[in-house]
C-alpha positions in Angstrom: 0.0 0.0 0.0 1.7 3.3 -0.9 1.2 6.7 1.0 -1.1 9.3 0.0 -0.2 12.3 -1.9 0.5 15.1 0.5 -2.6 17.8 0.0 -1.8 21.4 -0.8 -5.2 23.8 -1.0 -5.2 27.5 -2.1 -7.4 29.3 -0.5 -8.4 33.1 -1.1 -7.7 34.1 2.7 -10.9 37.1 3.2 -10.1 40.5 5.1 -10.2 39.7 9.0 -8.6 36.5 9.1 -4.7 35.6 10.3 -2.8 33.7 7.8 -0.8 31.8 10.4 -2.4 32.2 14.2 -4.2 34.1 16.0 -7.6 34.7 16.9 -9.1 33.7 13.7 -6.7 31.7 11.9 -7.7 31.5 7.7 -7.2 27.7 8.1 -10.4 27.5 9.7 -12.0 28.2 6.3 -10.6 24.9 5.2 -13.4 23.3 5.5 -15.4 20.5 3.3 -17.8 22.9 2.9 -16.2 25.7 2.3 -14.4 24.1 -1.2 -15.1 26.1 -4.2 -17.6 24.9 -6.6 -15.5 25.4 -9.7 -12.5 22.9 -8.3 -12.0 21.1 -11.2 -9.6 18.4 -9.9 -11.8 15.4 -9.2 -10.0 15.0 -5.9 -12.3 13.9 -3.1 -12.1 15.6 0.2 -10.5 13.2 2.4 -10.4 14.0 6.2 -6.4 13.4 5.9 -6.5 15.8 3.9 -7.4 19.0 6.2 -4.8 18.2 8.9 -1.1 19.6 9.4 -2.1 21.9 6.9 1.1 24.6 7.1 0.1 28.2 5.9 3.1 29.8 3.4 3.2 33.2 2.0 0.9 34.6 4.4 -1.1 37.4 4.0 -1.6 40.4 6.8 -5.0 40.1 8.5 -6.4 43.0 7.1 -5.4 41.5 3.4 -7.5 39.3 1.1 -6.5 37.2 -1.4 -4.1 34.1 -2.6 -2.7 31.8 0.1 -1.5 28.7 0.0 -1.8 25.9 2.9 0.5 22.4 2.6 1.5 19.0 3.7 3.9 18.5 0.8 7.3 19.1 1.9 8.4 19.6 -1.8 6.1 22.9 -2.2 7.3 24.4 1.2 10.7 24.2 -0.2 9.7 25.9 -3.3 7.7 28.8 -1.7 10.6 29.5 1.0 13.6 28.6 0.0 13.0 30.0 -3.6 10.8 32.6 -2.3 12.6 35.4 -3.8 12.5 33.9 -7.4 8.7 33.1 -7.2 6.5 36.6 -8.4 3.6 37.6 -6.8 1.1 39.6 -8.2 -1.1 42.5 -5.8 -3.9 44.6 -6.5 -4.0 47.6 -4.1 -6.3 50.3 -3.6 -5.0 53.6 -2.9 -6.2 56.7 -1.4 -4.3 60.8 -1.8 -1.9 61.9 -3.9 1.2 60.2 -5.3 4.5 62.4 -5.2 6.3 63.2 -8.3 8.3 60.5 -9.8 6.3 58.2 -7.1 5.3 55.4 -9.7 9.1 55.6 -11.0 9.9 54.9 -7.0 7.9 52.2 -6.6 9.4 50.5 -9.8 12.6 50.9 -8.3 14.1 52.7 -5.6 12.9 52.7 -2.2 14.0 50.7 1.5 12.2 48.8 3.5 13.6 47.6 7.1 16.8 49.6 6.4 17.6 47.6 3.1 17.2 48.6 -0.9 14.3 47.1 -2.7 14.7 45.3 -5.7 13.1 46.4 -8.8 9.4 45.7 -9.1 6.4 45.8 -11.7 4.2 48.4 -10.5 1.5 50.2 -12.6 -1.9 52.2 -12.6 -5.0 49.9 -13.5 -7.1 53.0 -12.5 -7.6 55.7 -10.6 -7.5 54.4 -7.1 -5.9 50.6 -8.1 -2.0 50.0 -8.6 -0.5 46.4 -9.8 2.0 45.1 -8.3 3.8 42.5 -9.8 7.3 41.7 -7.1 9.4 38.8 -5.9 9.7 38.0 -1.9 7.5 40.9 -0.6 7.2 40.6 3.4 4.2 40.9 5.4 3.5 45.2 5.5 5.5 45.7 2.5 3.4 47.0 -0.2 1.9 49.3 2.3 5.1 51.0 3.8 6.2 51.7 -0.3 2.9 53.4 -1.2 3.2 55.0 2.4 6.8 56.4 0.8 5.2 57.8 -2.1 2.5 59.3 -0.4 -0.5 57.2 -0.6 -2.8 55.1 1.8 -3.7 51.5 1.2 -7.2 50.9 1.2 -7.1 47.5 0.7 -4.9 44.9 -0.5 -5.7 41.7 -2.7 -3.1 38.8 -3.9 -4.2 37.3 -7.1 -1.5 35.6 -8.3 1.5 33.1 -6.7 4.2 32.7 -9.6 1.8 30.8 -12.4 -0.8 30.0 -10.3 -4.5 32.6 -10.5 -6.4 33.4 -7.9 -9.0 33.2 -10.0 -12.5 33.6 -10.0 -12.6 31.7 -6.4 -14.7 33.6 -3.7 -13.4 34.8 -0.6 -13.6 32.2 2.4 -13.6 29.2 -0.3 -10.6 26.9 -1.5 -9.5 24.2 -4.1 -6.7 21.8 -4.3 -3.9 22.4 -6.0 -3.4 19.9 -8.3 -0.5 17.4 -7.8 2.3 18.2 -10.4 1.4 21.5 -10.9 4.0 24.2 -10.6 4.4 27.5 -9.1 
């Protein structure tokens, strides 16, 4: 008898939830009930399948979005070890004024926690919505660079982990992330 596949679910992590602990961890949404209609992998829920689940790239509580819970050893490598190779994509809505040459800054050229940024892909979808497309953010990233440039964050929304969409998944829901797929 071989060994089950070790599980890995995405889940889009709603506003007012803590990716790893805390009063109301996101993993709590894992639930059978809570899977998204529109997974399409044929994988039936097992109960093994909802247990040691291990939250990586989290998301700050007051952030919605992609998130990604394991058992599979091979994945946790490849989300922290190669963390900084793997792009993530944000939507973030903004409130005030940019400063001049504020968009070039946020392409390239600010510090966070006393160390230079890398570049990063940053554009206007519209008025009040900037995408960010960056490698290895940290938790209150994204909101100290727009603080820099003179903006608030409204809100902020991860839909995208390297290759993999968020989607058109509600918030609170999940699907499995099918075995051989890559990030």
């Amino acid at each position: 008898m071989t060994a089950p596949e070790p599980t890995t679910i995405l889940l889009h992590k709603p506003v007012g939830f803590d990716a790893i602990e805390g009063s109301r961890p996101a993993r709590a949404l894992v639930t059978p009930d809570a899977r998204w209609e529109g997974d399409a992998t044929g994988i039936d829920p097992q109960d093994m399948h909802f247990v040691r689940l291990t939250p990586l790239v989290p998301l700050d509580r007051e952030d919605s979005g992609l998130m990604v819970l394991t058992q599979d050893g091979r994945c946790w490598r490849r989300l922290t070890e190669d963390a900084e190779s793997i792009e993530h994509e944000y939507i973030v809505e903004v409130s005030g004024e940019i400063r001049p040459w504020g968009l070039q800054r946020l392409n390239h050229g600010l510090r966070y926690r006393r160390r230079e940024l890398p570049p990063c892909k940053v554009s206007w979808q519209n008025e009040i919505r900037l995408r960010f497309a960056i490698k290895g953010a940290e938790p209150g990233q994204l909101r100290d660079m727009c603080a820099q440039v003179g903006l608030g964050v409204v809100a902020i929304r991860r839909i995208r982990i390297g290759k993999v969409p968020l989607g058109k998944m509600p918030p609170g829901t999940w699907r499995y992330f099918p075995v051989g797929e890559k990030f």
